[in-house]
KOLFI-202039 format. One line per field, with one value per residue (C-alpha): x, y, z; residue number from 1. Coordinates in nm, 3 decimals, always signed. Example, Ala and Ser with C-alpha at 12.3 -4.5 7.8 and 13.67 -1.06 7.14 Angstrom:
BEGIN
u [+1.230 | +1.367]
v [-0.450 | -0.106]
w [+0.780 | +0.714]
num [1 | 2]
***
This chain:
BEGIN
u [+0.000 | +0.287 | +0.459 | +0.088 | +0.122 | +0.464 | +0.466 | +0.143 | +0.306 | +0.649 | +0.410 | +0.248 | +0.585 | +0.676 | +0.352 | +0.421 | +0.809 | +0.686 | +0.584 | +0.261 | +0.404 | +0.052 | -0.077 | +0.145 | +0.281 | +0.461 | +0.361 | +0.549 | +0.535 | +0.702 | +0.723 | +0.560 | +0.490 | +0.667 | +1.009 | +1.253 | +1.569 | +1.747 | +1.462 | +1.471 | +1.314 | +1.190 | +1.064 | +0.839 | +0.647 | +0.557 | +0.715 | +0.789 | +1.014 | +1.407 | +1.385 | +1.571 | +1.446 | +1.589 | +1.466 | +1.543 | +1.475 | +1.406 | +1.482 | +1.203 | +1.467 | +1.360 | +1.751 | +1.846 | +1.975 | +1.950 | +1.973 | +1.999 | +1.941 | +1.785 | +1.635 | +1.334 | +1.277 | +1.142 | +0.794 | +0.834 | +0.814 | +1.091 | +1.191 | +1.440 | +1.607 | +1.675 | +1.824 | +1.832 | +1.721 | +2.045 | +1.989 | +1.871 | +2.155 | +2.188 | +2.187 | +1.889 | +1.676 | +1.299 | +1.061 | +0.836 | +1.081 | +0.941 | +1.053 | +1.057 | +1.100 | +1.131 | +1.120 | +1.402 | +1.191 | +0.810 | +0.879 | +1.044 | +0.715 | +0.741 | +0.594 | +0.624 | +0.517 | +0.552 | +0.698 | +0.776 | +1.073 | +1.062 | +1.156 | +0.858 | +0.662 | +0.307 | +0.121 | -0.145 | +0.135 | +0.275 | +0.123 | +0.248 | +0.110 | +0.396 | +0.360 | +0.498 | +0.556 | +0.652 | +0.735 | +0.743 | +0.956 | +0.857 | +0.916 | +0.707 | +0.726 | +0.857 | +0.907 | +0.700 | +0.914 | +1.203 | +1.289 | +1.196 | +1.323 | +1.096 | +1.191 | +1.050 | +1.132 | +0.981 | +1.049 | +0.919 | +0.954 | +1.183 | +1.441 | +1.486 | +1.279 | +1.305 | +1.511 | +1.375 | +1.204 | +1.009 | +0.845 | +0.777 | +0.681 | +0.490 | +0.184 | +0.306 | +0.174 | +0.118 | -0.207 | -0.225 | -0.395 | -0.585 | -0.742 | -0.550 | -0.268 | +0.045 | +0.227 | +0.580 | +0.618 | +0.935 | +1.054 | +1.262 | +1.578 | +1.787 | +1.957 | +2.016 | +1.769 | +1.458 | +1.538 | +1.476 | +1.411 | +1.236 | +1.295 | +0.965 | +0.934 | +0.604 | +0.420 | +0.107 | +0.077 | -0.082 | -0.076 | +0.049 | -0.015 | +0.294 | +0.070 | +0.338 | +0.232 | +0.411 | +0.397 | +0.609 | +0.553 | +0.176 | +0.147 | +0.078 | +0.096 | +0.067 | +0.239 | +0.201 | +0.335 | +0.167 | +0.390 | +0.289 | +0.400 | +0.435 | +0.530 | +0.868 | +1.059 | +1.155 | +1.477 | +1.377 | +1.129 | +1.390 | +1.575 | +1.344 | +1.244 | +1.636 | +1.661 | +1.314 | +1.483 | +1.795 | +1.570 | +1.375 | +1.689 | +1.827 | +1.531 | +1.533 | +1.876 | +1.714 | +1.410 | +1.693 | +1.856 | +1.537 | +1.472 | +1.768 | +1.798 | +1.424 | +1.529 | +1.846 | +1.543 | +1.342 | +1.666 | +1.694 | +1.341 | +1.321 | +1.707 | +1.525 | +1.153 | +1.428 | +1.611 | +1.279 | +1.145 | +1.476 | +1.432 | +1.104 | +1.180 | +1.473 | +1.252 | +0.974 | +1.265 | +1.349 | +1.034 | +0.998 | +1.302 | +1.245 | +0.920 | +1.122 | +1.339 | +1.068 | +0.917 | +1.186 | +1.282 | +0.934 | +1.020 | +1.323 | +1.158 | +0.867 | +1.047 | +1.235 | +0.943 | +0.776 | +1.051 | +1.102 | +0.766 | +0.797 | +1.075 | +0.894 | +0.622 | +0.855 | +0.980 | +0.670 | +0.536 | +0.880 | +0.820 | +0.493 | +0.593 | +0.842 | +0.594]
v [+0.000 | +0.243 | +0.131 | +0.250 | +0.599 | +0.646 | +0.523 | +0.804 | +1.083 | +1.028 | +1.044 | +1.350 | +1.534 | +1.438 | +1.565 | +1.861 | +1.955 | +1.828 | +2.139 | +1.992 | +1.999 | +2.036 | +2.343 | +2.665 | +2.852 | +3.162 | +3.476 | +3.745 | +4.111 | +4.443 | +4.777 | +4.954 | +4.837 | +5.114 | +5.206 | +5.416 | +5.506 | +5.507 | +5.339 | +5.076 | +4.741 | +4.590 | +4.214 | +4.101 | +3.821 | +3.503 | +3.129 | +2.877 | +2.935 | +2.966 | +2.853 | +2.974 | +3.137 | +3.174 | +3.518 | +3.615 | +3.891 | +3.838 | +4.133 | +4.175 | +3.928 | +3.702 | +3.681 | +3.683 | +4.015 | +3.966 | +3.634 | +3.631 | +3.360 | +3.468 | +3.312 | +3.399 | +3.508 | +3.227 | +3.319 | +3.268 | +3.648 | +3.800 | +4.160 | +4.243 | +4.542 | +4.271 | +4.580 | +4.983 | +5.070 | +5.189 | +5.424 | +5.248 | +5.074 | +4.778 | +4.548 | +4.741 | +4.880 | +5.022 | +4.737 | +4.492 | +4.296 | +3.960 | +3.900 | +3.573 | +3.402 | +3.007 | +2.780 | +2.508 | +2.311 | +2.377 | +2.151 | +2.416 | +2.616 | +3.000 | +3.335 | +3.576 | +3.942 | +4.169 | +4.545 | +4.813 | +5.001 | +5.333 | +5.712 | +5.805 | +5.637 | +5.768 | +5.466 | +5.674 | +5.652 | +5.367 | +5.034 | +4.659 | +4.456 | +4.306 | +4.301 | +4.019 | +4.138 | +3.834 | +3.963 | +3.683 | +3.756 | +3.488 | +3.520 | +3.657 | +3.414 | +3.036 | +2.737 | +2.448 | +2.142 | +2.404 | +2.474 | +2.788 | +2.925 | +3.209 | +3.404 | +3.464 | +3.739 | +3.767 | +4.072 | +4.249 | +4.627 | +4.589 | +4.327 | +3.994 | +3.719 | +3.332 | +3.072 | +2.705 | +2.768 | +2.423 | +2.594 | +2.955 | +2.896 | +2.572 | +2.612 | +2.752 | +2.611 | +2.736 | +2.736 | +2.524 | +2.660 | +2.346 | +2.468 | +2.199 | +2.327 | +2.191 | +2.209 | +2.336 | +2.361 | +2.130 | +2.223 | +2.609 | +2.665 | +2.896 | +3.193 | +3.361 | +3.457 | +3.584 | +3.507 | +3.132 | +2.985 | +2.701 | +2.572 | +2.459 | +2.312 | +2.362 | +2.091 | +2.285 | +2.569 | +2.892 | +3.096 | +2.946 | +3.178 | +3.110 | +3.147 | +3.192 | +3.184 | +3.317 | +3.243 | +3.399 | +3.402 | +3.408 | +3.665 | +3.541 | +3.666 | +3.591 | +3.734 | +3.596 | +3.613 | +3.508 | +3.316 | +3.273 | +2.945 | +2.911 | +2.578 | +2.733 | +3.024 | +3.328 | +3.256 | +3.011 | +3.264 | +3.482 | +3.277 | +3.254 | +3.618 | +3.641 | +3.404 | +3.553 | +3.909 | +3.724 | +3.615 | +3.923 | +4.153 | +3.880 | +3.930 | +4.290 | +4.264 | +4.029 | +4.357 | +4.581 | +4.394 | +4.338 | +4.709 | +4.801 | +4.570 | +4.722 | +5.064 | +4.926 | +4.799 | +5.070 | +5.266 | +5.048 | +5.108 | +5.439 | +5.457 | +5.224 | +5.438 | +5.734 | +5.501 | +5.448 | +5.771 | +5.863 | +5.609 | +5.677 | +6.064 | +5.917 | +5.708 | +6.001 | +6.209 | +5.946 | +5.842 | +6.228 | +6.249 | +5.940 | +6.113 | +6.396 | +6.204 | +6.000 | +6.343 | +6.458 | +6.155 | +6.186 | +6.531 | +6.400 | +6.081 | +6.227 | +6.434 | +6.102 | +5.890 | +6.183 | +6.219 | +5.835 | +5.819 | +6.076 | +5.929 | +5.621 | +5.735 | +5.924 | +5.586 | +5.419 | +5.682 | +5.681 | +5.327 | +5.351 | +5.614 | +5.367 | +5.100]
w [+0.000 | +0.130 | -0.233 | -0.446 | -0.254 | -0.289 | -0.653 | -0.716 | -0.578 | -0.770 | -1.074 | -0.970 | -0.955 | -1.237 | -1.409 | -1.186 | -1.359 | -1.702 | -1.938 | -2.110 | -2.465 | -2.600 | -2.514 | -2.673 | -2.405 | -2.659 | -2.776 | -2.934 | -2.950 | -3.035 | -2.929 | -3.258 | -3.612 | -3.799 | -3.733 | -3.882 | -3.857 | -3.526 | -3.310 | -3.112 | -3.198 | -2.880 | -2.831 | -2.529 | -2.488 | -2.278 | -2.294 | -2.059 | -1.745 | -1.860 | -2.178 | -2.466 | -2.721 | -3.101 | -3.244 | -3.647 | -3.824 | -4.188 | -4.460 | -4.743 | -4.952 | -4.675 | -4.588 | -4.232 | -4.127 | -3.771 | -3.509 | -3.149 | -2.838 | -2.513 | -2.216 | -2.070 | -1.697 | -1.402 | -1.506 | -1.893 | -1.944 | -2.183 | -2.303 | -2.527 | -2.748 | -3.074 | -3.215 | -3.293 | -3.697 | -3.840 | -4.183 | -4.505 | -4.693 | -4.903 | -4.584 | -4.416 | -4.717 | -4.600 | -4.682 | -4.433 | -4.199 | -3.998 | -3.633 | -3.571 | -3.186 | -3.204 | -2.915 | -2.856 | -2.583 | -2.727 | -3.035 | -3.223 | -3.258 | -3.394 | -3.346 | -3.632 | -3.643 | -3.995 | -3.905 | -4.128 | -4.229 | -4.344 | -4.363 | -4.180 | -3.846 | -3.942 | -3.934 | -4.215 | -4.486 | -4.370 | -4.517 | -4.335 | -4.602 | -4.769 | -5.139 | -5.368 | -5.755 | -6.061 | -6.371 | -6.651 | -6.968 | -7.243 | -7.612 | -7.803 | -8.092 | -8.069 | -8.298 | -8.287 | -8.150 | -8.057 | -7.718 | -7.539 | -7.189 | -6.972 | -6.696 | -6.335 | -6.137 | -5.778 | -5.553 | -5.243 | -5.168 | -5.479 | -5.303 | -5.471 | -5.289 | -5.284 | -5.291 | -5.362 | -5.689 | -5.608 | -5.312 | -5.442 | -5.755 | -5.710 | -5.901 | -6.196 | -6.519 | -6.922 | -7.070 | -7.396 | -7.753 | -7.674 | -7.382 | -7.126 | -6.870 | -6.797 | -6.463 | -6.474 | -6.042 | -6.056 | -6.336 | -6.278 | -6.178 | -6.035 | -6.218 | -5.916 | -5.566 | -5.715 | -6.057 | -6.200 | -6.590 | -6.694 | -7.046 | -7.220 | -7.584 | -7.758 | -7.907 | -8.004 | -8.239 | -8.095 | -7.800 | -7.484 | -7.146 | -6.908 | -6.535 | -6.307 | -5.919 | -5.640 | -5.283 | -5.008 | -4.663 | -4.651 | -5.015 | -5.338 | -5.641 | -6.020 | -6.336 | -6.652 | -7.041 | -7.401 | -7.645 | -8.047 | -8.106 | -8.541 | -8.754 | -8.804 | -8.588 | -8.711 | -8.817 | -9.080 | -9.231 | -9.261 | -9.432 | -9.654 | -9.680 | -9.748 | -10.018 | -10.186 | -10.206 | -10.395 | -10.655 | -10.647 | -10.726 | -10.972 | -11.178 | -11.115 | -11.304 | -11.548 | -11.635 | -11.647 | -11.937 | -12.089 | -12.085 | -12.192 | -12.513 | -12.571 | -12.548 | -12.792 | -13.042 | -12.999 | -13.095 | -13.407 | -13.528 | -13.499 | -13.707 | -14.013 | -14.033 | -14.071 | -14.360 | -14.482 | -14.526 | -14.689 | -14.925 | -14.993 | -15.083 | -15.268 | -15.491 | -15.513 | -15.675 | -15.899 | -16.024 | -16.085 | -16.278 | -16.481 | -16.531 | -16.695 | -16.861 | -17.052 | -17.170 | -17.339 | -17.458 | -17.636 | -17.742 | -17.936 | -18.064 | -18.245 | -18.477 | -18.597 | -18.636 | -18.823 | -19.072 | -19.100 | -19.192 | -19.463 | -19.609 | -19.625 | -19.762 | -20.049 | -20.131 | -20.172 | -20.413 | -20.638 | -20.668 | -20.738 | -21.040 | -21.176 | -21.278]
num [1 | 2 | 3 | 4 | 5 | 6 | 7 | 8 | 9 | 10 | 11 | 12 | 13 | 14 | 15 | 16 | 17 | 18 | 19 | 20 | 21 | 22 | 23 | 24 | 25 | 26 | 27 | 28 | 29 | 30 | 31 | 32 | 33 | 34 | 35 | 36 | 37 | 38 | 39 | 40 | 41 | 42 | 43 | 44 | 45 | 46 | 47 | 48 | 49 | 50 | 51 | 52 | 53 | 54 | 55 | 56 | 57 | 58 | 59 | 60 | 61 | 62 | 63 | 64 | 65 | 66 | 67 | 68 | 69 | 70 | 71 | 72 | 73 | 74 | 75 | 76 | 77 | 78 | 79 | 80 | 81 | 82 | 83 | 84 | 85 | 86 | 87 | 88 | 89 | 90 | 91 | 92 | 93 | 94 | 95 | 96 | 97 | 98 | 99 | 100 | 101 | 102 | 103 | 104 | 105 | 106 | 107 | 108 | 109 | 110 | 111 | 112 | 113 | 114 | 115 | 116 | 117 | 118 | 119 | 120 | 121 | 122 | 123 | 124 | 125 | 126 | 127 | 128 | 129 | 130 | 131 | 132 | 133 | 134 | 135 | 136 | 137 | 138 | 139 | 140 | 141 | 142 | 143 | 144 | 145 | 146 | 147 | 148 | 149 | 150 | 151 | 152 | 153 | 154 | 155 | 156 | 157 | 158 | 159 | 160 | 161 | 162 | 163 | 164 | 165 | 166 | 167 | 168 | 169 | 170 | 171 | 172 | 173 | 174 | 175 | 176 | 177 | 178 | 179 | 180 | 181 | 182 | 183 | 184 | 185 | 186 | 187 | 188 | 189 | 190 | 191 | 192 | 193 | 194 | 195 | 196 | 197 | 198 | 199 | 200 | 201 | 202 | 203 | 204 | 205 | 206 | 207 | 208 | 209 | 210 | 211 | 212 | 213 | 214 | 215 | 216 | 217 | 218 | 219 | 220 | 221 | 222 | 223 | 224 | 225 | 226 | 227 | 228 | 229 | 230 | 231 | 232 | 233 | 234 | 235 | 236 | 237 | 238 | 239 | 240 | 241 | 242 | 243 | 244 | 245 | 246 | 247 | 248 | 249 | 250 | 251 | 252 | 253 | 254 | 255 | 256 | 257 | 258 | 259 | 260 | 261 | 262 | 263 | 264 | 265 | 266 | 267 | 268 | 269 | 270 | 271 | 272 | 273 | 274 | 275 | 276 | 277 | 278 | 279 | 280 | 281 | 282 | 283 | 284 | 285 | 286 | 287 | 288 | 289 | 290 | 291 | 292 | 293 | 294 | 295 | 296 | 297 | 298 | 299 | 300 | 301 | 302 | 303 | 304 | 305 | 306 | 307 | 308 | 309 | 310 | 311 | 312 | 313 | 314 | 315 | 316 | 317 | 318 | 319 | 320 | 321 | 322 | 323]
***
């Protein structure tokens, strides 16, 4: 009996010591939600007696620009200057920061709070909604069959975000001429943080919509490009185009002879109606001269043929006498 009882209370200290591991016992706070430069950023918060807490602060690249360990008080409470805003600079640029505080004995659960950077702490100009822009540079035109690579680019308050492609970019897919979708989420790669390529050949011809979805820390957002996708790219037809103007100025050269050996013709004819017409007036003035010719020679005649004819006639009658 004396072994139950002892055996029950050894139990019930143990429950006693033992943090119950399923209820949450962290929460997280700061000191303002805009900062600028200068101010402190201040942590507080609640978490289990002495334990030790991890607390990160991520930049808008989501890069770590701050980490620190502290341990909380003998009640669990815990306040801390993490650190003061120095001026904006490539390592601190204005832009939504997290603050994150992780347990090491709660099952590594987290607290995260979004707080804002800027040159001002007026909380009416001041948005802390963090913003995620994709851009999406595709071809315009493609090649059925030939390879094509597109472009993401992700960024937040204009930093570069992301770094597994697989994760941020996991939905992504193109939109087919035929009206299906395929996926391309495990297909990018990495040109450099918040820059990634996938390589894509087309197999339809048409338009193909790249749909590229983004999704960073809670914010999503899409960006997409249109791609004309013909049976041949445009390097073959202008080939083509190139080889059409060849034959193009070779007949061009080909006219230009022709017109010139016509203009050498018409050249020719015009030099024989001119030969012509001087033979013509060259034969008018000799028909007209023959003309003359063949009068006088009738002037001259008739005088002969008269006085042969008299002198026949003389004969003719002395004959007659004679018999």
């Amino acid at each position: 009996m004396k072994f139950k009882i002892c055996l029950s209370v050894f139990f019930l200290v143990m429950l006693m010591n033992t943090p119950n591991s399923f209820a949450e016992e962290l929460e997280l706070f700061t000191n303002s939600k805009v900062y600028s430069p200068a101010h402190n950023l201040q942590v507080y918060g609640n978490g289990l007696p002495e334990e030790n807490l991890i607390i990160r602060v991520f930049a808008p690249d989501e890069t770590i620009t701050k980490f620190d360990q502290i341990t909380t008080n003998s009640d669990g409470t815990f306040n801390y200057v993490l650190l003061t805003w120095p001026g904006p600079s490539t390592d601190f640029p204005y832009g939504t920061y997290t603050v994150e505080v992780i347990s090491t004995e709660q099952n590594g659960v987290s607290k995260k709070i979004d707080v804002k950077f800027s040159a001002t702490i007026d909380l009416l100009d001041v948005t802390i909604e963090r913003f995620v822009n994709t851009l999406v540079f595709a071809p315009e035109t493609a090649a059925k069959g030939h390879p094509i690579r597109v472009f993401v680019q992700t960024t937040s308050d204009g930093l570069l975000i992301g770094n597994e492609p697989s994760k941020l970019l996991g939905t992504t897919h193109v939109h087919l001429p035929s009206g299906s979708s395929v996926t391309l989420s495990n297909s990018f790669k990495t040109l450099h943080q918040g820059l990634y390529y996938v390589d894509y050949t087309p197999i339809e011809e048409g338009t193909h919509v790249f749909h590229v979805v983004a999704f960073s820390q809670g914010t999503t957002s899409h960006g997409s490009a249109a791609t004309t996708v013909l049976s041949q790219d445009l390097g073959g037809i202008s080939n083509q185009i190139i080889k059409l103007n060849s034959i193009l100025d070779q007949t061009s050269e080909e006219l230009e002879i022709l017109k010139s050996e016509i203009n050498g013709f018409d050249t020719t004819l015009k030099y024989a109606s001119t030969q012509i017409d001087e033979n013509i007036g060259t034969f008018a003035l000799s028909a007209k001269s023959i003309s003359e010719s063949s009068a006088q020679l009738n002037a001259l005649l008739l005088p002969i043929i008269a006085s042969v004819g008299l002198i026949v006639a003389l004969q003719i009658a002395i004959l007659a006498r004679r018999r």
